[in-house]
Structures are given as C-alpha cells and as structure tokens.
C-alpha positions as CSV (number, residue, x, y, z in Angstrom):
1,X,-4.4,35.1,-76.0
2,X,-1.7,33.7,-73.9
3,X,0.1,30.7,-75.2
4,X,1.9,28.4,-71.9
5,X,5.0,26.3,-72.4
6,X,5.2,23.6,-69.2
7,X,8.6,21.7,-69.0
8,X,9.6,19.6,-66.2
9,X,12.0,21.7,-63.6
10,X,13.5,18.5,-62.4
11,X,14.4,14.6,-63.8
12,X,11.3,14.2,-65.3
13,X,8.6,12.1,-63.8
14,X,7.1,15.2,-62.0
15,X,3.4,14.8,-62.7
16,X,3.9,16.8,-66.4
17,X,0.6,14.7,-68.2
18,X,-1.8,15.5,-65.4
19,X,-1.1,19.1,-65.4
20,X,-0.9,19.4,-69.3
21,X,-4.6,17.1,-69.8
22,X,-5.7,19.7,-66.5
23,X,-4.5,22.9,-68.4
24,X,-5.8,21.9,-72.0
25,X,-9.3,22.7,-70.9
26,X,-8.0,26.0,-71.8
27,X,-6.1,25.3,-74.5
28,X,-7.3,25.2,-78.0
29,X,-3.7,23.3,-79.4
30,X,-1.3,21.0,-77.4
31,X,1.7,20.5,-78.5
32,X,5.0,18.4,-78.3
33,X,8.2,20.2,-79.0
34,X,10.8,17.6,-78.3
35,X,11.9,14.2,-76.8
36,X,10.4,10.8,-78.5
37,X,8.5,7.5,-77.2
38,X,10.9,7.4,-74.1
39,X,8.5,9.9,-72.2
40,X,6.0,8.6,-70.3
41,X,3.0,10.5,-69.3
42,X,0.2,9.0,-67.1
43,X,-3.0,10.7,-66.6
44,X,-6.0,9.5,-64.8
45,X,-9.7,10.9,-66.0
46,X,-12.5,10.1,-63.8
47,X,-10.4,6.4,-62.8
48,X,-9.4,5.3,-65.5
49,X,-5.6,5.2,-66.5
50,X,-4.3,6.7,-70.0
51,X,-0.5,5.9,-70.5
52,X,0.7,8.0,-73.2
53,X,4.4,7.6,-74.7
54,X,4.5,9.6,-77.8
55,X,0.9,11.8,-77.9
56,X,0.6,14.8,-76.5
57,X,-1.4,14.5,-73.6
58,X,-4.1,16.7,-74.9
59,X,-5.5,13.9,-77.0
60,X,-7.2,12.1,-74.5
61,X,-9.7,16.1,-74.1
62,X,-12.0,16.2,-77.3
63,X,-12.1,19.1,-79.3
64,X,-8.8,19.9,-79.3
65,X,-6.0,19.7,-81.9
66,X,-2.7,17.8,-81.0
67,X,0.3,18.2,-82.9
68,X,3.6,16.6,-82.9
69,X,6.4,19.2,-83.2
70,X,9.7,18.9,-85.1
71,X,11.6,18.5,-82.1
72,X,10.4,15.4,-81.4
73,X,11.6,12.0,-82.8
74,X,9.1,9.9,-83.7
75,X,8.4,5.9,-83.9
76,X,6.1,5.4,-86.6
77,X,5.0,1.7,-85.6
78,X,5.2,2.9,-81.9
79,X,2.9,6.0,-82.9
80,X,0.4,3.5,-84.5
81,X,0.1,1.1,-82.0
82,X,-0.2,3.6,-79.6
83,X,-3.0,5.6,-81.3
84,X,-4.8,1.4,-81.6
85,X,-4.7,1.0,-77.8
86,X,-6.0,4.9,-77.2
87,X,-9.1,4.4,-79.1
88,X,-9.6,1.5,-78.0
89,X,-10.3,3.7,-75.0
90,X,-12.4,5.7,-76.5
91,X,-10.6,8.5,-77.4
92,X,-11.1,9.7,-81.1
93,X,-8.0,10.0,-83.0
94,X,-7.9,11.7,-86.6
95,X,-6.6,13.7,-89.0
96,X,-9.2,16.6,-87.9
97,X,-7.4,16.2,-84.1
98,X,-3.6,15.2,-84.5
99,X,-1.1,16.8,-86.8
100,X,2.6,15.6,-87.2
101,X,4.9,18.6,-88.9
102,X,6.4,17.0,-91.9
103,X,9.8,17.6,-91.0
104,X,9.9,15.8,-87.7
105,X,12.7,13.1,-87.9
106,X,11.7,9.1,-87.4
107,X,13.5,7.1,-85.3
108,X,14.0,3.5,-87.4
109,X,14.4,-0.2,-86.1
110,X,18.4,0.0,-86.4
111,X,18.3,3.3,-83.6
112,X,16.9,1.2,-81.5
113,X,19.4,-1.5,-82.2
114,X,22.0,0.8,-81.8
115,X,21.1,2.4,-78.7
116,X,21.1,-1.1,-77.1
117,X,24.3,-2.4,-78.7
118,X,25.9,0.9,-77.1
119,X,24.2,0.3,-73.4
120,X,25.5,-3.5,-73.2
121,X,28.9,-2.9,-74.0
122,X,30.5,-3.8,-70.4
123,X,33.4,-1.8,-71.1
124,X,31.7,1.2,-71.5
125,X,29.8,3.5,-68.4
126,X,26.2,3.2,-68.9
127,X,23.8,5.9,-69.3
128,X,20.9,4.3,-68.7
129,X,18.7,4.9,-71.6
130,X,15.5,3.4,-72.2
131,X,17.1,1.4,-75.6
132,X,14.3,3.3,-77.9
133,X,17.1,4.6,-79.8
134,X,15.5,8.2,-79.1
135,X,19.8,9.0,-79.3
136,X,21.0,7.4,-82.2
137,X,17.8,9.5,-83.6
138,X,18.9,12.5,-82.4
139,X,22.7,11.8,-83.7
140,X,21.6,11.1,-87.5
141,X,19.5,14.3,-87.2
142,X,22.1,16.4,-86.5
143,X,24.8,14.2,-88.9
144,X,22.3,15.3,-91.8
145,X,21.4,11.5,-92.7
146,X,17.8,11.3,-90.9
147,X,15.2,10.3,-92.5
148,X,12.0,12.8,-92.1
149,X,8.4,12.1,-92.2
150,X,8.0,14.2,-95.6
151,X,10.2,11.8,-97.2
152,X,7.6,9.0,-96.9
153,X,6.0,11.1,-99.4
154,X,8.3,9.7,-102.4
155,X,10.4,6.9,-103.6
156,X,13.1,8.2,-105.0
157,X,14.1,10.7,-102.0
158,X,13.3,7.6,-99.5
159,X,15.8,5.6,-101.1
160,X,18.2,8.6,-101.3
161,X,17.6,8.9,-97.5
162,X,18.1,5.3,-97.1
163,X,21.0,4.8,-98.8
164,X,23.0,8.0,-96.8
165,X,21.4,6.3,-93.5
166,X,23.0,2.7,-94.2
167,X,26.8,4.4,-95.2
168,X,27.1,5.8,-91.4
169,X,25.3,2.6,-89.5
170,X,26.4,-0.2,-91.3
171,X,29.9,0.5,-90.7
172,X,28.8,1.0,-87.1
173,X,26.9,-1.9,-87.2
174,X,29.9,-4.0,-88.4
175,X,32.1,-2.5,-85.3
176,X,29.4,-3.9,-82.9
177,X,29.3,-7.2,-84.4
178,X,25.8,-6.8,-85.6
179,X,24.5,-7.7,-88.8
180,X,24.4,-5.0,-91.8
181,X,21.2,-3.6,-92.6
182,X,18.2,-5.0,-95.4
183,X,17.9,-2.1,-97.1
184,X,14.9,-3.6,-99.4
185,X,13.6,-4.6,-96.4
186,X,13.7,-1.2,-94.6
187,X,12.1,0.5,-97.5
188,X,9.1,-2.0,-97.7
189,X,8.4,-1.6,-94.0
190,X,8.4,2.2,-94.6
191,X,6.6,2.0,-97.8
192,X,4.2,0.2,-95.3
193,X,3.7,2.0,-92.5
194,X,3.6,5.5,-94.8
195,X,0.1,6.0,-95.2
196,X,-0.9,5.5,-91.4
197,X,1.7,8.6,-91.1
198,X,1.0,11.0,-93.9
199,X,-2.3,11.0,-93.2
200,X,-1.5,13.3,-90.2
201,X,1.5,15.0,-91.8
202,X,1.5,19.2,-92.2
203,X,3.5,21.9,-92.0
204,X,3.1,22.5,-88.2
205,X,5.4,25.8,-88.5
206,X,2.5,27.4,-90.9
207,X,-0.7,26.0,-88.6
208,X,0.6,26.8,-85.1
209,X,1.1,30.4,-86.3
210,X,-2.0,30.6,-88.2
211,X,-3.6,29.5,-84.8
212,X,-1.9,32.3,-83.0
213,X,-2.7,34.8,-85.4
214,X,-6.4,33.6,-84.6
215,X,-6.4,34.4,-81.1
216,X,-6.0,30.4,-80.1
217,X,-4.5,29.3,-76.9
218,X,-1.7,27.0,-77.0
219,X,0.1,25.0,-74.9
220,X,3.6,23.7,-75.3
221,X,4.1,20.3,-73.5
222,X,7.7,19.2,-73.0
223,X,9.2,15.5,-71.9
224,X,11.6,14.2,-69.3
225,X,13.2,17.4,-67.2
226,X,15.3,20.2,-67.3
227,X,18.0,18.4,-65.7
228,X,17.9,15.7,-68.5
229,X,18.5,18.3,-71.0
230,X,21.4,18.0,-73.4
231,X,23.5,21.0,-72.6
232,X,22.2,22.1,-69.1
233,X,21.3,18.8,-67.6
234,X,24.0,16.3,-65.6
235,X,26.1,15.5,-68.2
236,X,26.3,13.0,-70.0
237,X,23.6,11.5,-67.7
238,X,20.8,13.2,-69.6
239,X,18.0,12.7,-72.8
240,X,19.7,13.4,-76.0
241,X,17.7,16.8,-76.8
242,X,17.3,20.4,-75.4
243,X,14.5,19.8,-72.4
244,X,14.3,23.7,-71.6
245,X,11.3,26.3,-72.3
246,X,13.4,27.7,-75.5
247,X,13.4,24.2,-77.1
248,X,9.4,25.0,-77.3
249,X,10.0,27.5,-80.0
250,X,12.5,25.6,-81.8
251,X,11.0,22.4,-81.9
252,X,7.5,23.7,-83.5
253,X,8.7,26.3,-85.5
254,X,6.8,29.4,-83.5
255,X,9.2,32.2,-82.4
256,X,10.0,32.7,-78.8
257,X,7.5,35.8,-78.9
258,X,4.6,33.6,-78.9
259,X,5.7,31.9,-75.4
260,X,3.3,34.2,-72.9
261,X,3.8,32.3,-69.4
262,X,6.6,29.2,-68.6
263,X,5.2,26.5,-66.3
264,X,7.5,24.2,-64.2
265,X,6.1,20.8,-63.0
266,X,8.0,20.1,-59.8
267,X,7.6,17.6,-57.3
268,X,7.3,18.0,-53.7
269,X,10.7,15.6,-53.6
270,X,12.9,14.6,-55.8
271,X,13.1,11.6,-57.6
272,X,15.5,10.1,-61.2
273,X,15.4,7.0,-62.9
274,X,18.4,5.6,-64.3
275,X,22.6,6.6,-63.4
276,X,23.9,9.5,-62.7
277,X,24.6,12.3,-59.6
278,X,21.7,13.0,-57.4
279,X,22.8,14.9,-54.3
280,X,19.4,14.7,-52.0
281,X,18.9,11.1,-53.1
282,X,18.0,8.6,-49.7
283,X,19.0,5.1,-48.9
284,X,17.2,4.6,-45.9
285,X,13.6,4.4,-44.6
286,X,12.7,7.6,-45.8
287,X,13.6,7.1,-49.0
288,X,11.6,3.7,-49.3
289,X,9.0,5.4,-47.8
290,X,8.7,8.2,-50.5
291,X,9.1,5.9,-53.8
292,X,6.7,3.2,-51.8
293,X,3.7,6.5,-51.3
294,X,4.2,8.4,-54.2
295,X,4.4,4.9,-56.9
296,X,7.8,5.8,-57.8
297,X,8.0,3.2,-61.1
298,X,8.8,4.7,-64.7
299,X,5.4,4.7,-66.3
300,X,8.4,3.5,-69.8
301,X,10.6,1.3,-68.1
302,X,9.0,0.4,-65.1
303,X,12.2,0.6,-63.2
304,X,11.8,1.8,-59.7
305,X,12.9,5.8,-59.4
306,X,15.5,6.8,-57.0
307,X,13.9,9.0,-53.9
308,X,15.3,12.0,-52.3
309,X,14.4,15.3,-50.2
310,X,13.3,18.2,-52.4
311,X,16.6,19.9,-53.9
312,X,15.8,23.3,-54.4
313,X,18.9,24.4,-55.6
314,X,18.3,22.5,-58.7
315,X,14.9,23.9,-58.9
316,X,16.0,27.3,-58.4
317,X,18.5,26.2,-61.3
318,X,16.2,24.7,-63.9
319,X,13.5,27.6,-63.0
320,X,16.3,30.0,-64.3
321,X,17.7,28.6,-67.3
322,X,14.0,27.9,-68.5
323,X,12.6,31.3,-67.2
324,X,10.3,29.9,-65.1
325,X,7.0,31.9,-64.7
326,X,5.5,30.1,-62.0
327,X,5.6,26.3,-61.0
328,X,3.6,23.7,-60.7
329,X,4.1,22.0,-57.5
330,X,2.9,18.2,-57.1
331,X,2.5,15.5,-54.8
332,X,2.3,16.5,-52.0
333,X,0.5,14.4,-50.5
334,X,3.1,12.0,-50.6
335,X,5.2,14.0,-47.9
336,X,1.6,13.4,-45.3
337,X,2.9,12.0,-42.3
338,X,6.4,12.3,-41.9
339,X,7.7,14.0,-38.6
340,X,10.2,16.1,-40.1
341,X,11.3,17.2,-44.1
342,X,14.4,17.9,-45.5
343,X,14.9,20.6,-48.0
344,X,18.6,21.0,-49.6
345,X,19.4,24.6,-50.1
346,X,22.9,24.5,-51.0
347,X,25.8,22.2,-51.4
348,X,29.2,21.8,-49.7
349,X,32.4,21.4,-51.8
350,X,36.0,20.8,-50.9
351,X,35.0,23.0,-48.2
352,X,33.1,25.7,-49.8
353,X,29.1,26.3,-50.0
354,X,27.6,25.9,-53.5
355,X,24.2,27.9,-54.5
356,X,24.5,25.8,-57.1
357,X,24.9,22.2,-59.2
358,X,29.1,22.7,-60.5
359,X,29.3,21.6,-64.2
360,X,32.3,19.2,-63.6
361,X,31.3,15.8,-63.5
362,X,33.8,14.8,-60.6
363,X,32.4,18.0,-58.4
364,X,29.1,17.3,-58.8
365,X,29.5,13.5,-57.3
366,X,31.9,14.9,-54.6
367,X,29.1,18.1,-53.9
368,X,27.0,16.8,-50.6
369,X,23.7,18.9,-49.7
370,X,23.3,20.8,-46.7
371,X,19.9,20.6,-45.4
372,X,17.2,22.7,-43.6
373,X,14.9,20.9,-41.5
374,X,11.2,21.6,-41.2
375,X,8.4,20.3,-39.1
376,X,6.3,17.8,-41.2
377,X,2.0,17.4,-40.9
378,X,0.2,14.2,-39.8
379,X,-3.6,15.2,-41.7
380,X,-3.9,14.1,-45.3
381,X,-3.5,16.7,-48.3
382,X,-4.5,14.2,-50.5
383,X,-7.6,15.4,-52.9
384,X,-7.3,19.0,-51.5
385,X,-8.4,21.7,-53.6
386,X,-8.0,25.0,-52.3
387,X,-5.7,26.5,-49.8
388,X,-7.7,26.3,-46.4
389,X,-8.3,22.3,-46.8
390,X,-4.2,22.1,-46.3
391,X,-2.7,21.7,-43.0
392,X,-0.6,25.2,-41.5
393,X,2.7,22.7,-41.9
394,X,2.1,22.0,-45.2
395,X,1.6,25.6,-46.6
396,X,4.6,26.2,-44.6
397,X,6.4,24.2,-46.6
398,X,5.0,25.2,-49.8
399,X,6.3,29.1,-49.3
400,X,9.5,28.0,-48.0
401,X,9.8,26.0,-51.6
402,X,8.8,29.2,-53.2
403,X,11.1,31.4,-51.3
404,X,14.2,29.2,-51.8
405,X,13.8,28.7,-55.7
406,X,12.5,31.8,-56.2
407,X,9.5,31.3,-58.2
408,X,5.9,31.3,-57.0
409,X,3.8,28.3,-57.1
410,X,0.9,28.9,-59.5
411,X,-0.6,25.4,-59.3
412,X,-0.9,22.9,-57.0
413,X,-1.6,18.9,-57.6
414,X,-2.8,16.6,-54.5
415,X,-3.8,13.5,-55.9
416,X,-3.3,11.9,-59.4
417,X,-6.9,12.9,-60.2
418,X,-7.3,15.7,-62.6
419,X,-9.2,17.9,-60.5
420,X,-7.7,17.6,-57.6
421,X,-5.6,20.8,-58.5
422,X,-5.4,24.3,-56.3
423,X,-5.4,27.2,-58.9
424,X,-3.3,30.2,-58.0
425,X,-2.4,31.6,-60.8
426,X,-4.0,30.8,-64.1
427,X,-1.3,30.8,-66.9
428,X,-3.5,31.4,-69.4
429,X,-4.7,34.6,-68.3
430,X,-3.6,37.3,-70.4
C-alpha cells in the first residue's frame, strides 16, 4: 500500500492540516516527523475550528492511530494541555489512538527561556522565532545533553540527564543575566508530568514498520515549509530542523523505501511570518488585499503574515530538493477578483537572470523577481469541487503554476472546508 509524505513547498502556512485531516480518510497512521509546538495547523470539520500545535492532524478523524515521531521536539505540559482542550471537543484521545516514540527529545521550561533571552538581545539580528524554545531543543539534541521521553521512565538516568543539561545552560544562563536553574525543582515537575507521557510512549521505529509490513497506509505530515528548513531554507531565517520529504524517514525511524508518493502543500500566493528575504512579497493594495481575503494571521503567534505574488521559482526549488510527486495547490479562491496576477519566474541579479534563490545571504536580499502577468477571474472559486465549476482564467492559471515549477497539481483546496477539495491525482493509489 502506498505510504504519502506531505511537506509544505513554501514558508509554511500553506493549508498543510486541512489536506493532512482530508487525506487521513485514507490513511490508517498519521504521523509527525519533525518540528515541535511552533506549528500551527487549523482545520475546520463540518464548522467547527480545531487548532492543533503539536498533534498530528489525524487525531481529530477516529479510528486512526497518531504518532509523534522522533524528529519532533516535544512540550510535555504543552502536549497535555493540548490533548485537555481537544477532548473537550470531543475528540477521543488514548493510548489505543496516539503513540509518542520513546526517543523523541522534550523541549524543558529553560529552552523556552533561552530562546527568548536570545530574541531580546537588541544587539543581536532577530530571527523571529516563536520563543517556544523549539531551537535551544534542537541545539541540546544534537550537543548530546537532551533529555528524551524514555528517560522519564527512571530516576537515576533523569537526574543523570539533568545534571549534563544544567552544566551547558546554567553557564549560559549566567551570560544572559538570568537566574541558574532548580534542579530539584526541574525533576519534581518532570517526575510530575511523566505518567501523562509514558502512557503514550513506544518504540515508533518498531510499530510504523510493523504497520507497513501489514499492508497499512501511512501518511507522513510535516511542519512549517521547505523554505524554513535548516540547511536548504533562507538561512539563518529558518525553523531549527530539516523541513524536507527525507526528514520523514529520519524522524520516524522508517527507511526512505517506505515513502511511495511526496505531496507539496502550496498556496496559490505566497506568504511568511516573521524576518527574513522574500522576493515576491507586496506593500501595496494588493498585498493588503491578499493577507485581508485569505486571513493571513499565524494560527501560533497570531502575527499578521507577509503577502506576496506566487513565486514559483521557489516552488520549483522546494519541489526539487523534496522530490515532489505532485502538489497540493490551495487557496485559491483568495486570488477571485483581481484584474490581473503576478507570477515570479525568475530573479534578476547584478544584472543577470536567476532560475533560482542564490545561497548568499546578501544576494538573495539584492535578487528582485521578474514577473509574468496574467489575466485574473471576477466569478468565485470558493467551495469548488471539480474542474468545470472553475472559471477558464483560473485553470489557466493553475497549469501555468504547474508548467513553471514543474510538478503537476494533484489536489486542489477552495475553501477551508474539508471537502471542498478537487481530486486529481490520489496519492494513495498504488
């Protein structure tokens, strides 16, 4: 059976929850490979709003199995809360339906504190992070001293953990001018919130191929974008772990043989919260216009997302580096109305044209898009569901996306509604 990985092919924000809830009908596992409680997916069932941080998006469809990868980073007391206000819902939550792998890597009070120490230093160029300390998670991870939900498990390793942990950051703490940690305290509050955790704990590595060995379908779900990804995103204005379709192996312990079909959620336009270079990005009507129709706020943060035409050089980019099946392609209903649409499909650069984003920090703020131009549609695409209910402009502009990135579009999304989705290509056909 076909097993689907869908990352987001641009900043993030691009509609990734609806498609993921839409396509776990088909599933029989969703899972998170990477990222933490910075993500922020909103999906919207039959009117009513689920906001979903760090559960898959899967949960909120009975009957199946969600399961936390090791690539995430995980809040414990965020997890709880969150799973309190989703049953509150009415969703059902249990040991039977979520699984956490043991070795996924829990991000603590003092990352948080960190992360925002860091971000309000004047002297230093924010990133813009969402001070979750999804980072400083990340960094103790890979410095050996992170403490792993396993270790919940026993006293003497926890303390062992603890102790390595409070080395590193108290003597960063002590350069910020912030207090040094309790560590009595720490390991009370973990010693606290460990059964709510282990209850859900397994070795995910073990089940997810045991699944596949069963002929189950699963689905992959990633967080944030390609273009927020640590090594091929705009660096260092990116999320602190790999975003692409390979991270889906790594961060659930499946190998890359298992991955069947790569889905990219892209947006009709382009939007980013938060600093960094964004070529396409508007500062004029049109721009107001697009994050004022398409509710551009973080779902997080709640900051309001830079707007911009559809960059499809980036696309055609992230689509490459994530070996893009087929994409995802959402609202586009926000684009009803305008006279004319812009598409980028290239850059200019001390003179020279650019099929792609340059690596070098200075280039990419000095690279300026060159546009096509293409007649826009006055009739509403909103709630569409198959092809002929779109206006001739709009299809138009649909295969000239496809054409210039190079990658068909195998869904289409017109409204935040789950089924108000045009199927072309179903990625979990075999």
């Amino acid at each position: 059976m076909a097993n689907v990985v869908v990352v987001g092919a641009q900043w993030g924000d691009e509609g990734k929850g609806k498609l993921v809830d839409w396509l776990s009908e088909r599933a029989d596992v969703v899972c998170r490979f990477q990222g933490g409680h910075n993500a922020g997916h909103t999906l919207v069932i039959d009117g009513e709003v689920f906001k979903l941080n760090a559960l898959p998006s899967g949960v909120v469809r009975g009957g199946k199995l969600s399961v936390i990868g090791n690539g995430v980073v995980l809040d414990p007391w965020h997890l709880v809360s969150e799973i309190a206000a989703i049953r509150k819902q009415g969703v059902e939550i249990s040991p039977e339906t979520l699984m956490i792998a043991e070795n996924t890597p829990l991000i603590l009070p003092y990352h948080g504190e960190l992360d925002r120490a860091r971000e309000a230093q004047a002297s230093v160029a924010k990133i813009g992070t969402t001070g979750r300390g999804i980072g400083p998670a990340y960094e103790d991870k890979v410095g050996r001293r992170v403490i792993r939900v396993a270790d919940l498990a026993d006293p003497a390793t926890l303390e062992l953990r603890v102790d390595r942990a409070l080395v590193h950051h108290n003597a960063l703490r002590a350069g910020l001018g912030l207090d040094a940690i309790d560590k009595h305290a720490l390991i009370a509050a973990l010693n606290e919130i460990a059964p709510e955790i282990l209850q859900y704990a397994q070795p995910v590595w073990k089940v997810l191929n045991e699944q596949r060995r069963a002929g189950k379908r699963i689905l992959f779900e990633g967080a944030q974008g390609a273009l927020l990804d640590i090594d091929f995103g705009t660096y260092p204005f990116v999320t602190s772990s790999n975003v692409i379709a390979g991270q889906a192996a790594t961060g659930t312990g499946i190998g890359p043989g298992a991955i069947d079909f790569v889905l990219g959620i892209v947006k009709a336009y382009t939007t980013r919260v938060g600093e960094g270079p964004f070529p396409t990005e508007l500062f004029d009507e049109d721009g107001q216009r697009l994050g004022e129709r398409g509710h551009e706020f973080g779902t997080v943060t709640g900051r309001q997302r830079r707007c911009g035409w559809f960059d499809a050089v980036l696309v055609r980019q992230t689509c490459l580096t994530s070996g893009v099946n087929g994409i995802a392609l959402t609202k586009l209903d926000v684009l009803d109305g305008f006279e004319t649409l812009k598409i980028c499909t290239g850059y200019e650069l001390d003179g020279e044209v650019l099929d792609y984003l340059p690596t070098a920090a200075d280039q990419q703020a000095r690279a300026t898009p060159i546009y096509e131009s293409m007649p826009g549609w006055s009739d509403s695409t909103e709630g569409a569901r198959s092809w002929a209910e779109l206006p001739a402009e709009a299809i138009k502009y649909v295969r000239r996306v496809e054409e210039l990135i190079g990658c068909p579009v195998a869904l289409l999304s017109t409204s935040p509604e789950r089924e108000d989705t045009i199927l072309v290509t179903d990625p979990f056909a075999d």
